[in-house]
N, C-alpha and C positions, 0 to 999 in steps of 0.2 A: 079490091085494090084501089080505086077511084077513092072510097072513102077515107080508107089507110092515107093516103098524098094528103088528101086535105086534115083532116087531124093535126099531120105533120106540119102541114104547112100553120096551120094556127097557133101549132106550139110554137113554132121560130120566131112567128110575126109577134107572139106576146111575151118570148122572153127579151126579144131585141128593146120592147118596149119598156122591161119592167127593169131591163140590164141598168139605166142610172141611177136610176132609187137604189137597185141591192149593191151596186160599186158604194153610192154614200155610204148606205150602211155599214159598209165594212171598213170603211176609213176611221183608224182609231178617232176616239172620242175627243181626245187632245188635240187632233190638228185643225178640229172645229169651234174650238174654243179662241178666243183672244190670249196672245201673249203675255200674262202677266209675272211678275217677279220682284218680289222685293224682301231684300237679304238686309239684316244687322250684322256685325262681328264687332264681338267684346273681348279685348282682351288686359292682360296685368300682368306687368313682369317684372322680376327684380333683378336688377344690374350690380355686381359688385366687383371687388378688385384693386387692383392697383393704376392708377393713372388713366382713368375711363374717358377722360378728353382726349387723347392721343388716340384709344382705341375709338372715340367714333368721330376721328374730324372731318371725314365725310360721309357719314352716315345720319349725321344729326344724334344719334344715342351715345353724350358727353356725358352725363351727370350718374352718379352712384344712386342708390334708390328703388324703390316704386313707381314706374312708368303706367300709365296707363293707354290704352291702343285704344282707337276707334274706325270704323269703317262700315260705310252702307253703299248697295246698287238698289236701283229701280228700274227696271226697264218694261214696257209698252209696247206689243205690236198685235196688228189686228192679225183674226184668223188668216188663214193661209189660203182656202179662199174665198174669201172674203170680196178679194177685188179692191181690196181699199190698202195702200201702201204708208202710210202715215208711224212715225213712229219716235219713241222717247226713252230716253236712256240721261240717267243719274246720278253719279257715283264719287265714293270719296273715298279716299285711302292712308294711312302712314295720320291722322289724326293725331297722335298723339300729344301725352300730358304729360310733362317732368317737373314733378315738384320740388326735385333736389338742385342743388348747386355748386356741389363736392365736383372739380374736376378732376383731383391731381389728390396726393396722398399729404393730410392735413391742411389741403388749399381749399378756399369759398371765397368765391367772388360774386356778390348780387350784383353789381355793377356790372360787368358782364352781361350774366344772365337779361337785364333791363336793357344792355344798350344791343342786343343780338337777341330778342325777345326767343331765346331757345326753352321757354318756357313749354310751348304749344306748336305744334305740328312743324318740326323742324324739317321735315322731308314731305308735308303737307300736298296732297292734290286731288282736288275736284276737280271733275267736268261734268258739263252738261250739254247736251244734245239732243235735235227734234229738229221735224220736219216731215216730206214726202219724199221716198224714195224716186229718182228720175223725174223729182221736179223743183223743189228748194231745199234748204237746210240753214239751221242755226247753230252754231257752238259758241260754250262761252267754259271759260278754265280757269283754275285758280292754281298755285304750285310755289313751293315754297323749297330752298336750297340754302345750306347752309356752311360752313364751314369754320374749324376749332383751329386756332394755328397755336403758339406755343405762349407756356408761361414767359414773361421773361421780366427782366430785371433790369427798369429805368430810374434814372434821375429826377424824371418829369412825371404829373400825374396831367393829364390832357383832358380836360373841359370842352366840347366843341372844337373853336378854332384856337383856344389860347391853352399854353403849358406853362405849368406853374411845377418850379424848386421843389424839392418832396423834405419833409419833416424840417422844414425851417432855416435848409439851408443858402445862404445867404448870396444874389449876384455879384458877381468879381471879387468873392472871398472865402466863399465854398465853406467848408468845415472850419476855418477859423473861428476864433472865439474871442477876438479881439472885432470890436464893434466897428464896423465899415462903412462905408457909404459908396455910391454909387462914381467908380474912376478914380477908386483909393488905389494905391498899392499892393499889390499878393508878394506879402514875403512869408508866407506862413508856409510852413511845408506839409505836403501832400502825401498819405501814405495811404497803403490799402485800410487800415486800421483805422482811420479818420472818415474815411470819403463813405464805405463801405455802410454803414449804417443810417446813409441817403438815399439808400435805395430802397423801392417800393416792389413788389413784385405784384402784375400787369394779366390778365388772360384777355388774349387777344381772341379775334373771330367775328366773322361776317354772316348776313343772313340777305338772301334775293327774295324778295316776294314780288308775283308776276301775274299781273290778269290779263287775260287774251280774250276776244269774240270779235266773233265770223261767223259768214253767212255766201251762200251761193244759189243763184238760179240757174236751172237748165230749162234751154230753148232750143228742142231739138238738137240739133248739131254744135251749139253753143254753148259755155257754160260762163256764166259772170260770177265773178268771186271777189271776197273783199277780207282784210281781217287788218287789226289793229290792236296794239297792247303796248304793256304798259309796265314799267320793273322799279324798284324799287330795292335799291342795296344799302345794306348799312351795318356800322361795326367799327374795326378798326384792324390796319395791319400792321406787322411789325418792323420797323424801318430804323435805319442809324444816322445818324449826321457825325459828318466829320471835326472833333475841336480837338481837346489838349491835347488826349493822349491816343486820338485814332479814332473808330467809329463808339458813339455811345446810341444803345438803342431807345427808342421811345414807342411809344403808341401816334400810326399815321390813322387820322380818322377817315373815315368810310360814310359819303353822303349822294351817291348816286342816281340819277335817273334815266333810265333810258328807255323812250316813247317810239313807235314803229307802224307806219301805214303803209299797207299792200295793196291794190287793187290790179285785177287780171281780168282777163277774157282770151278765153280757151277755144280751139275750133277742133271737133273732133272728127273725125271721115276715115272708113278703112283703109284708104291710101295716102290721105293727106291730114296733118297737126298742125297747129297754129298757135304761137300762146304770147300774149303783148302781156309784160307785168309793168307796172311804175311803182316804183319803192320808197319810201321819205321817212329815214330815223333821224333821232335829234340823242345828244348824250349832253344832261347838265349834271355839272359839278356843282352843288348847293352849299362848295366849302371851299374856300382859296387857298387853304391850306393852316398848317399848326404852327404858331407862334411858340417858339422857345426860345427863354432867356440863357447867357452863356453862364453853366458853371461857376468856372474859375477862368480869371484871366490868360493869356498862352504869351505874355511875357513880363518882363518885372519894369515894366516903364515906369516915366513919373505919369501924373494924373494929366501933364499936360502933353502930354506928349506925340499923342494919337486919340484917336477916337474911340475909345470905348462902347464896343458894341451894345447896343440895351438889347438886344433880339435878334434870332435869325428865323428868317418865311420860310419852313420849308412846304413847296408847292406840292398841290394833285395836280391828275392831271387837267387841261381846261376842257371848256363845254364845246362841241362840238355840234355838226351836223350834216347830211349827207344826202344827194336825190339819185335816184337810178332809174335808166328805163332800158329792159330786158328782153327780147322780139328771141322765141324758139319757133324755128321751120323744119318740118319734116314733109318728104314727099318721095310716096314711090315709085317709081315711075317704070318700072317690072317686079314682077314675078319674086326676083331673086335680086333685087337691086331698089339702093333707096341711098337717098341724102337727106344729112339734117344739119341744118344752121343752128347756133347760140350766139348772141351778142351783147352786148350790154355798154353802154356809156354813162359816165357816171361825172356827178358832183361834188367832191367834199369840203366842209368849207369849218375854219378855225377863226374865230374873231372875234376869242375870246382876249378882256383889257387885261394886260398885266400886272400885277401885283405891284404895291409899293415897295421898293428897293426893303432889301431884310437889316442891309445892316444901318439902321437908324439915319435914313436919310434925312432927320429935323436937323442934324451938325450944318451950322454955317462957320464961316470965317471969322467970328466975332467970340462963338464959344469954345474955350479954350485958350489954344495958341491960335491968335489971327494971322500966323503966317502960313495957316495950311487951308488949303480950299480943299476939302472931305469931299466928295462925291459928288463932286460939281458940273458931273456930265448928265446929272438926274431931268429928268423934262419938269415941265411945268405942274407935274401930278405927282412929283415925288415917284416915279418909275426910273426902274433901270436900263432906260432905252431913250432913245432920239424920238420914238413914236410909241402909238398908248397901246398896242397890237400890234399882234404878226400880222392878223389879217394872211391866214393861209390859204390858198384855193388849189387843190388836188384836181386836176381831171383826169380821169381812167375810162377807160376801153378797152375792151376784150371782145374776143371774136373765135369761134373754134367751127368748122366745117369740116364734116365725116362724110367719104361717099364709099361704099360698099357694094359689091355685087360679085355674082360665083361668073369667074372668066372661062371656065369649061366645067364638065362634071368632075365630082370631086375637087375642085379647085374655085377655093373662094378668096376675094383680097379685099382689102382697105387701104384707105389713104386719108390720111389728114389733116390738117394746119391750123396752129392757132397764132393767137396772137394777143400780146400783154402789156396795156403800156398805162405809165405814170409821167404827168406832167405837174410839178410841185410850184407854186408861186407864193412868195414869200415879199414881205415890205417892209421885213427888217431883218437885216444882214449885222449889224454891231450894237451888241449889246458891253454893258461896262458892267464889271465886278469886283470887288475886293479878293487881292487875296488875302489878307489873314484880318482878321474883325479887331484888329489892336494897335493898326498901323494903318498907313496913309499909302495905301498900294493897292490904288487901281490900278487896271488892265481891260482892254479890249477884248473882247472874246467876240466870235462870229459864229453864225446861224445860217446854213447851207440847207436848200433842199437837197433829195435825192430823188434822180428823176432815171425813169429806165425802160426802155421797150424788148421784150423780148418776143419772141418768133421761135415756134417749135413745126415742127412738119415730121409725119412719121407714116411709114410702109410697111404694109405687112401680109403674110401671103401664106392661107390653111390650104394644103394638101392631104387628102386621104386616102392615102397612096394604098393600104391593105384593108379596104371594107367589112370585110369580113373578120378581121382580129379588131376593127376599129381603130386603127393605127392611124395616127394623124400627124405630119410636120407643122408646125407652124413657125414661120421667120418673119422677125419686123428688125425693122432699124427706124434711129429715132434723130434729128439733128435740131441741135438748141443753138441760138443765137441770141447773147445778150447784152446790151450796149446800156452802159449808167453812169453817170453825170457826178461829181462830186464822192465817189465810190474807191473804195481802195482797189478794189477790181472794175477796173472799168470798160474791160471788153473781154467776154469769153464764149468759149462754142463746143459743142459740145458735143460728141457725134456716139452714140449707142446702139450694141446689136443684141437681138436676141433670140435665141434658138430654141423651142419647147417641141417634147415627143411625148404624146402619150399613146399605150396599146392595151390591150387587153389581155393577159396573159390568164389562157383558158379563160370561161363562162363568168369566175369567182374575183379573177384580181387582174384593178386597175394600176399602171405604174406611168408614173410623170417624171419626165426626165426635164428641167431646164438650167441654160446654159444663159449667164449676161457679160457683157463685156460692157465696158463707158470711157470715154476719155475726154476731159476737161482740161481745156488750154484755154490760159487768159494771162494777161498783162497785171503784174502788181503792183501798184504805187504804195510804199512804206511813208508814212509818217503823214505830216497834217496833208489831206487832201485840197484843200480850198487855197491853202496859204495867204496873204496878205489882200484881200481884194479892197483895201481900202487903197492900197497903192499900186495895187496891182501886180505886184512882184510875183515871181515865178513860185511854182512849187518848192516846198523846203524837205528835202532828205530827210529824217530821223530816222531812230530806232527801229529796225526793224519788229513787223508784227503784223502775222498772217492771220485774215479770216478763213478759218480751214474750210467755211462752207460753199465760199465762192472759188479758193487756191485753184490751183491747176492740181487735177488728179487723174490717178488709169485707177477703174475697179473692174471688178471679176467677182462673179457670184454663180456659184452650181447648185440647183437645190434637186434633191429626187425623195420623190413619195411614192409609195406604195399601198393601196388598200383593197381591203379583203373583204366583200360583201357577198353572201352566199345567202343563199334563200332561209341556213338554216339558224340555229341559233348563237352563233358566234361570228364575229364583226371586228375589223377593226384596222388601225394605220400605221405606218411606220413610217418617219422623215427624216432628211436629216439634208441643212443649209452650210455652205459657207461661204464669206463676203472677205474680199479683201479690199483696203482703199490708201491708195500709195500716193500721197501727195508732195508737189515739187513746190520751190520757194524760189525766188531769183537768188542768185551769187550774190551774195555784197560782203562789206568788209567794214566793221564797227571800227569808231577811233575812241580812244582812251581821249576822254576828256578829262578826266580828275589827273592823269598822269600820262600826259602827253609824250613822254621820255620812253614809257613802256608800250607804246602802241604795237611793236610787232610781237607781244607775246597777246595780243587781242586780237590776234587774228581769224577772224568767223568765213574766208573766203568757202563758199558751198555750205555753208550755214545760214538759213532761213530761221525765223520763229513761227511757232506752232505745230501741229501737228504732225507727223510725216508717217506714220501707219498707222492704220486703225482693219483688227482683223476679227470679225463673227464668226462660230462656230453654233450650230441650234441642231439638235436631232433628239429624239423620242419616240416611243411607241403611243397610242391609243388606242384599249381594247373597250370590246362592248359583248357580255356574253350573257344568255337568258337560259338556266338550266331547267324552268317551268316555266306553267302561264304564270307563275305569278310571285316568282323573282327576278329581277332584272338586276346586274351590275356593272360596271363603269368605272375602267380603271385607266390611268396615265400614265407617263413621266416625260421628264422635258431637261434636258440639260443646255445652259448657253455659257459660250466662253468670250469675253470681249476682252481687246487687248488694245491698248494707245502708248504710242511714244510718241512724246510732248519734247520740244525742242525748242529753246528761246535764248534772249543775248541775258547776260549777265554784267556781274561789272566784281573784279578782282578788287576784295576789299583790304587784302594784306596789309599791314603799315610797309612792310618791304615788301615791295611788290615784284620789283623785277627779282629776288632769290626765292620767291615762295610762287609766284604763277609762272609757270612755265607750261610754255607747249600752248597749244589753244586749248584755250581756259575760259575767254570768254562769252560763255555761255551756261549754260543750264539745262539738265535733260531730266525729266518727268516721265515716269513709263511706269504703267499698275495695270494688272489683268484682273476680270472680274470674273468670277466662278458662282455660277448660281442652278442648282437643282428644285426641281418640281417634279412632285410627285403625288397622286390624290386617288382615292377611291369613294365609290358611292353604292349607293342600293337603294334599293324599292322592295319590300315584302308584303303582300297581300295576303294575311291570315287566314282573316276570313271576311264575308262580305260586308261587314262591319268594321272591323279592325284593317288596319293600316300601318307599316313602319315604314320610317323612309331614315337613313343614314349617310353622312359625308363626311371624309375627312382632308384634308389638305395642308402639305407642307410644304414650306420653302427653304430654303439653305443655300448661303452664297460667303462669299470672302472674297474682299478686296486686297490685293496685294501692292504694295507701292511703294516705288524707291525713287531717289531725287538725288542728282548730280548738280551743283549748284554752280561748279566752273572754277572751284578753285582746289588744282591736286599738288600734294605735295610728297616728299617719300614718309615721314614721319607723320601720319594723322595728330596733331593735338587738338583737334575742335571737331566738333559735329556737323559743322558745315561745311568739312571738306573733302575730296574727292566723294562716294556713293555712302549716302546714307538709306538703309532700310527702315521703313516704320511700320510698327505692330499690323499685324494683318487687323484690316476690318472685319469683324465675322458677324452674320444677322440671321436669325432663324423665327420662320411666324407658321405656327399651329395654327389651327382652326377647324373645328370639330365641332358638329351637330346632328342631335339625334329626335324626330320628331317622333309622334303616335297621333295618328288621330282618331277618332271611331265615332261612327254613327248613332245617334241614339236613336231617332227616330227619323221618317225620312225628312223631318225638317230641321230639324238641331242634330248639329254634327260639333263635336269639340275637337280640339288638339293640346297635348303637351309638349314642350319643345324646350329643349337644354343645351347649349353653345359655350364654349369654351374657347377663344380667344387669345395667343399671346405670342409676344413680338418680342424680340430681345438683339440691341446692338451694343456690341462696344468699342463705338466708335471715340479716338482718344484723341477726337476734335469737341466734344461736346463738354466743355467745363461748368460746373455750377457756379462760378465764381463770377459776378461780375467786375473785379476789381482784381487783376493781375500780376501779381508782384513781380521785379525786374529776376530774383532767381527764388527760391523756395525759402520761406520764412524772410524774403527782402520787406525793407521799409521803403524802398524806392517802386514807381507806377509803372508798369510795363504797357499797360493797356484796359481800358476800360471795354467791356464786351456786351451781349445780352442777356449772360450769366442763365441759359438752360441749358438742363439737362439733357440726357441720351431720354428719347422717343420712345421708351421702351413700357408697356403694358402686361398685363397678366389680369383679364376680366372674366368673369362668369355671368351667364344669362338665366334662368329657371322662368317660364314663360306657360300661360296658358291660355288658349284662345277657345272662344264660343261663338258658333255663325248659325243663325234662329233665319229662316225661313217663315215671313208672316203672310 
């Protein structure tokens, strides 16, 4: 027996010993290896269709063609264990190449293409990162964002900062053919048939590119962080300026910079955070904006008669820049209870010079007629100001405090307060303008900050009243207080409740009941806010007009969900929201100025302008069902109803006014509901352990409805503009369909096929090709000059193939 124990005891004492050697060995082979990886993806695909700019002006894929993709990862890490935390990661994505320049159906623009370099990697992004885990790190990025906006159809072709006449036609005498010079007279008459063949047609669109690197050390409970970058926008957007006959569009250039420094230090501790950041961006505009010469004259003067505009500026926005410093406090201070501070105070600061006056401030008193001093309130710099800058300084501060803790079992609450505020200073208050660029009619205009603090504080209180079904009340109310300066709403408050219940109905299905109520009371001041501060005079009345976003309003919203998660293989949701939002307007009462005689048939008493309902409806199911291991599918629908009645003043344009407006009339009512379904399916099919399919499909479907009351009823309709006109429903519907395959060749190369189908279709009967608008259908008279594009509408095909090589 004696020898049996020992034997035994020999064998314990030698497997105990030999136990870490055989645990290695049995640790796969892999996890003692270092982490290496480094992946290629090739891909080519060819885009075609109609209107491929529309379908990708945020996606970067504009151009018809042969695309080429590229994309690689690298990543680094030591064995597992190793003991050594060190690691590097490498990666670039959306590479792409477009060698075409077809956006639009028989449109090329290399121009374009050159000034939006959407040649290469239009949705472009690397990064790169390395370091030691839990002791430093480095990142650095690269990312590129893009954006197509529309063809359209200007006058001017835009060089950098100056615009120039398009095919030859002529300042202040436009399509005439009789030879002008500079403050001749336009008696030439102007038709769409003339004007119409000066126009050039434009592809607008922007490109961001943006490099970031950062870097952090950890110091035990410390962590120091730093990061800084750098952007780079450029292109151009589509913009109008106001002359003869109403807006005409041009190309606004796009020359941005915007640079950005962060540094922080972080305190980490299981019961206590800490984090100080200091912020400092800068935004330069490297363009003061586009010079453009006027057309045609906008009246039939003699040459001496006024000043003939040579140009108008029209401005970006100016350069800018901004300091912040950012202090987060958390601290627990039990179990079930914790507070955290946010704050922030801030700098921002505008002082950028102002542009030289646009409408030719070189006019003195000597050229022309010297009996008119032209723009005589211009400073010593030829600016349209008494000073060379606003010289603007913003300070802000904000401040939010949560403190949270459970007041009994089952019973948890919160409370909180923040706070918002803008202090605007401003060193120019009166600026001078022309109003019309053909006459000697300046005017004072004035430059108002807005300045405002608001104060939120909000309570709220979880009960879980039925443990066992999981049954939980939750109540908060929420009161806003908001005071602003120069504001057409200048003092509102705002007090909101709200009610959520969710329980568990049986093991499978969770259901969420919530209930909101809000009500917005504030003071509306209609018409100029600031009024006369060069004399100080009081507020001046005008025309009523409601910001619907600050108005006094009561809303009400119920929303209830339901979801169905069982252990087994079918999943899924059902919701369904609705919002209402009733807004009020002070009583006032418009005067008939054009016709003083008829003012009581103007009567708007209990009419506001703007908004006064606005009502959401959202409900849909979402399933999720898995008939094998190795099908999955994903199905939707989604339905929204949005509805606005738009209410504003009008003005009775009858020649007889008192026998044709009658009743209150003026004003004008806008009211259109929007109807849009969504509806989508997907799948995942795993063949076999090579092969792969994966499928989506998604539609949309909506219609606009909209009718317009303009304020003038009468018993016989003879015009269009009177009592309730309907216009054509808007209807928009967008497919989108893709089906991939992939499969493995080997366990390092793996391809894919993949085919997408694309197409959108409005007809919307605001979008005319025409830039040159005739007063009625085959008129020789100008109604309106426009940006003459089209309806938005596409129909693209993708056929794609990708290869991803494992080296």
């Amino acid at each position: 027996m004696k020898n049996k124990l020992t034997i035994a005891a020999l064998a314990l004492s030698t497997t105990a010993l030999v136990a870490p050697a055989a645990l290695a060995q049995d640790i796969p082979a892999e996890l003692n290896k270092p982490i290496v990886i480094n992946e290629i993806t090739l891909g080519v695909q060819y885009q075609g269709g109609h209107n491929t700019g529309q379908y990708g002006r945020y996606n970067g894929l504009t151009t018809s063609g042969i695309n080429v993709d590229l994309g690689f990862t690298q990543i680094r890490r030591p064995a597992w264990n190793s003991g050594d935390t060190y690691y590097y990661e490498f990666s670039g994505s959306n590479l792409t190449f477009q060698p075409g320049n077809k956006t639009a159906k028989g449109f090329r623009d290399g121009a374009y293409n050159s000034d939006t370099t959407i040649h290469f990697g239009p949705e472009a992004d690397i990064n790169l990162a390395f370091g030691r885990q839990g002791e430093w790190g480095v990142t650095a990025s690269y990312s590129a964002l893009t954006y197509t906006g529309n063809i359209i159809s200007s006058l001017w072709t835009v060089n950098g900062d100056q615009g120039t006449l398009n095919n030859g036609l002529k300042p202040f005498g436009g399509a005439s053919n009789v030879p002008l010079t500079k403050g001749t007279v336009l008696n030439t008459n102007f038709n769409p048939t003339t004007l119409t063949p000066y126009f050039n047609q434009v592809q607008t669109g922007t490109r961001r590119d943006k490099v970031e690197l950062g870097g952090k050390l950890e110091l035990d409970t410390w962590v120091l962080a730093t990061n800084i970058s750098h952007e780079h926008k450029q292109g151009s957007l589509e913009e109008s300026i106001r002359q003869t006959w109403g807006g005409m569009a041009f190309t606004l250039p796009v020359d941005y910079d915007t640079d950005r420094f962060d540094i922080s230090a972080s305190y980490v501790d299981p019961d206590y955070q800490a984090v100080i950041q200091y912020s400092y961006s800068r935004f330069t505009d490297n363009m003061t904006g586009v010079r453009l010469p006027y057309a045609v004259s906008q009246t039939s003067l003699s040459a001496t008669s006024g000043p003939y505009a040579q140009q108008s500026l029209y401005s970006t926005p100016p350069s800018n820049s901004a300091h912040y410093l950012t202090v987060m406090l958390s601290d627990k201070l039990a179990p079930k209870t914790r507070v955290v501070f946010n704050g922030r105070v801030g700098l921002e600061l505008q002082d950028d010079t102002f542009a030289a006056n646009s409408a030719n401030p070189g006019l003195t008193p000597t050229m022309g007629n010297p009996t008119y001093n032209w723009f005589g309130n211009l400073n010593s710099s030829n600016q349209g100001t008494r000073g060379t800058s606003l010289d603007a300084q913003a300070y802000v501060y904000q401040a939010n405090v949560t403190f949270s803790t459970e007041l009994a079992e089952h019973l948890e609450g919160k409370i909180n307060y923040s706070l918002d505020g803008r202090d605007v200073r401003v060193s120019e208050f009166k600026v001078w303008n022309s109003g019309n660029p053909d006459q000697n009619n300046n005017r004072a205009d004035y430059v108002v900050p807005q300045n405002w603090v608001k104060q939120t504080g909000t309570a709220e209180l979880s009960y879980l009243i039925l443990p066992e079904s999981s049954t939980r009340v939750t109540a908060s109310y929420a009161f806003n207080n908001t005071n602003r300066t120069n504001a057409q709403v200048e003092h509102s408050e705002t007090n909101s409740f709200d009610l959520n219940i969710s329980s568990m109905l049986g093991k499978d299905i969770l259901t969420r009941l919530s209930y909101g109520h809000s009500n917005r009371a504030g003071s509306m001041h209609y018409g100029t806010a600031w009024g006369n501060l060069e004399t100080g005079a009081p507020e001046e009345e005008g025309t009523p007009s409601g910001a619907y976003y600050q108005a006094p309003m009561v809303s009400d919203s119920v929303t209830l969900r339901a979801d169905y998660a069982p252990i087994g293989d079918l999943s899924g949701g059902v919701f369904i929201r609705y919002a209402d939002n009733r807004f009020h307007y002070p009583e006032v009462e418009a005067v008939a100025i054009a016709n003083p005689s008829n003012a009581g048939n103007w009567s708007l008493a209990g009419q506001g302008q703007g908004i006064t309902n606005s009502t959401t409806v959202t409900m849909g199911p979402d399933i999720n069902y898995r008939p094998t291991e190795s099908l999955t599918l994903h199905g939707y629908y989604s339905y929204q109803r949005i509805y606005f009645d738009n209410r504003g003043n009008g003005a009775c344009s009858e020649s007889n006014a008192a026998a044709t407006c009658a009743g209150t009339v003026g004003y004008f009512v806008n009211k259109y509901t929007t109807h849009m379904h969504s509806a989508g399916f997907s799948g995942d099919w795993k063949i076999s352990e090579k092969l792969k399919l994966s499928s989506e499909y998604n539609l949309s479907v909506g219609s606009v409805l909209f009718g317009q009351f303009n304020g003038v009823s009468v018993a016989n309709v003879t015009g269009t503009y009177q009592n309730v006109t309907n216009y054509p429903d808007i209807d928009s519907r967008m497919d989108d369909i893709r089906v991939t395959a992939a499969y493995q060749f080997t366990d390092n190369i793996e391809g894919a096929l993949l085919y997408r189908y694309s197409m959108f279709n409005n007809n919307d009967w605001q979008n005319v090709p025409l830039p040159v608008i005739p007063t009625t259908n085959g008129g020789s008279a100008i109604s309106i000059v426009n940006a003459g594009y089209g309806a938005p509408n596409y129909n693209v095909s993708t056929v794609g193939m990708t290869l991803r090589v494992k080296l």
